[in-house]
N, C-alpha and C positions, 0 to 999 in steps of 0.2 A: 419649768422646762419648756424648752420650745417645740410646738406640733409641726414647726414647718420652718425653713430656713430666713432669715429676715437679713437683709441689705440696708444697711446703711452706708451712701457715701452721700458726703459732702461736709459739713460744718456742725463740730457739734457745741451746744451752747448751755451750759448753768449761768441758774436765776435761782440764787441763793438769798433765802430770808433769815437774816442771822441774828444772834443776841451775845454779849460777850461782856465779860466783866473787867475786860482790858480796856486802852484806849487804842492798841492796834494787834494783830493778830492776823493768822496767816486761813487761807481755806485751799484744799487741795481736793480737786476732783478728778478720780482714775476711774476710767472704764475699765474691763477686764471680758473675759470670756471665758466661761466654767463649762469646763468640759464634765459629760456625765462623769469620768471617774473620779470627778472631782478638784482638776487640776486645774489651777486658775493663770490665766497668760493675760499680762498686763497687756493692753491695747496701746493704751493712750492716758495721761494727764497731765495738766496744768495745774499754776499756783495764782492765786490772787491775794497779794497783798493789801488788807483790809485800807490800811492810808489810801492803798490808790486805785481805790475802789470809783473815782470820779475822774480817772485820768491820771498820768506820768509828771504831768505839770503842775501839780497842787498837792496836800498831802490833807489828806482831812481823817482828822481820828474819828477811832467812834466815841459813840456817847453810852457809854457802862451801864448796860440792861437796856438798852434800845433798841427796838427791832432797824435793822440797816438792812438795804439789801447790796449784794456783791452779785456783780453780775460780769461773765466773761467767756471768751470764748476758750472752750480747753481745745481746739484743735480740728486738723480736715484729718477725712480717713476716709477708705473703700472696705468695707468688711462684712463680708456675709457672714453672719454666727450661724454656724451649722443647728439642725435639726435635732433637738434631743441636750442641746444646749443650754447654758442660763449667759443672764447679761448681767452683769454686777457691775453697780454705781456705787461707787468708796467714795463717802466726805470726811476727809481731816484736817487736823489743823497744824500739821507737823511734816514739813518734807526734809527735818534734818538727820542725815548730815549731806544731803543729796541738795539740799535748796541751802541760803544764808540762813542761818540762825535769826529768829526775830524774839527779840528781848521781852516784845509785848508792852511797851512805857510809852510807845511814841517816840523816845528821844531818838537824836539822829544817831546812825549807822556808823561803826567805826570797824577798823582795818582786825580789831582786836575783838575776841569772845567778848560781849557783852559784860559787864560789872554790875548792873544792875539790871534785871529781871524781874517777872510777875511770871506766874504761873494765870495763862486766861481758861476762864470756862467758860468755855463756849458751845451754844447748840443751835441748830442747823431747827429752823420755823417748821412746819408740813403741816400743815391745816387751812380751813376754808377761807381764813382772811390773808394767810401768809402763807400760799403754796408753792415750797421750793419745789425747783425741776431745773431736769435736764433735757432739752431737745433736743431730738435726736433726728440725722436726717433720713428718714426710713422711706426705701425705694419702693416703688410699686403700691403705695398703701394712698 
């Protein structure tokens, strides 16, 4: 809970250390703001397609139990999260039927649901060698 109000405006950026048992997979990072009764109001999120994790121009899978990291910007905002507040950072790996469907195989992207599919499991690094985060641009601090 927050003792005091906190301002973030500007850019905010996930640096995600990922592992995946797929060769491509999706990662979606939402900010939110929980209010004390507990009611959570989406801010903001983005999706980062693990292929294109190195750019739009190349497609590079991962490599199945590798640590990769995905790194992107999910977005600018002005948001002071009030006092008495919480700030909740959601990582997953599913924005459908909101984002395209991603099969998880690599192969290329078709106009039609997917025929062939993997279920990936995947999990998000947080530790001393592999410290996922999100930056956040926090005013006055």
């Amino acid at each position: 809970m927050l003792k005091e109000p906190v301002e973030w405006t500007g850019r905010v950026k996930a640096e995600l250390f990922v592992t995946s048992s797929a060769r491509d997979s999706d990662f979606i990072v939402r900010v939110s703001d929980v209010y004390p009764d507990g009611r959570s109001i989406l801010i903001m999120d983005y999706i980062r397609r693990a292929r294109y994790r190195e750019g739009y121009e190349k497609e590079v899978m991962l490599e199945p139990g590798k640590v990769e990291t995905v790194a992107f910007d999910v977005g600018n905002l002005s948001q002071i999260f009030a006092k008495g507040h919480k700030i909740r950072v959601t990582v997953a790996s599913t924005g459908a039927p909101f984002f395209e469907v991603n099969p998880n195989t690599g192969e290329p992207f078709t106009l039609e649901f997917p025929k062939n599919t993997v279920v990936a499991k995947n999990a998000v690094q947080h530790n001393e060698k592999y410290a996922s985060r999100v930056i956040a641009p926090v005013v006055g601090k």
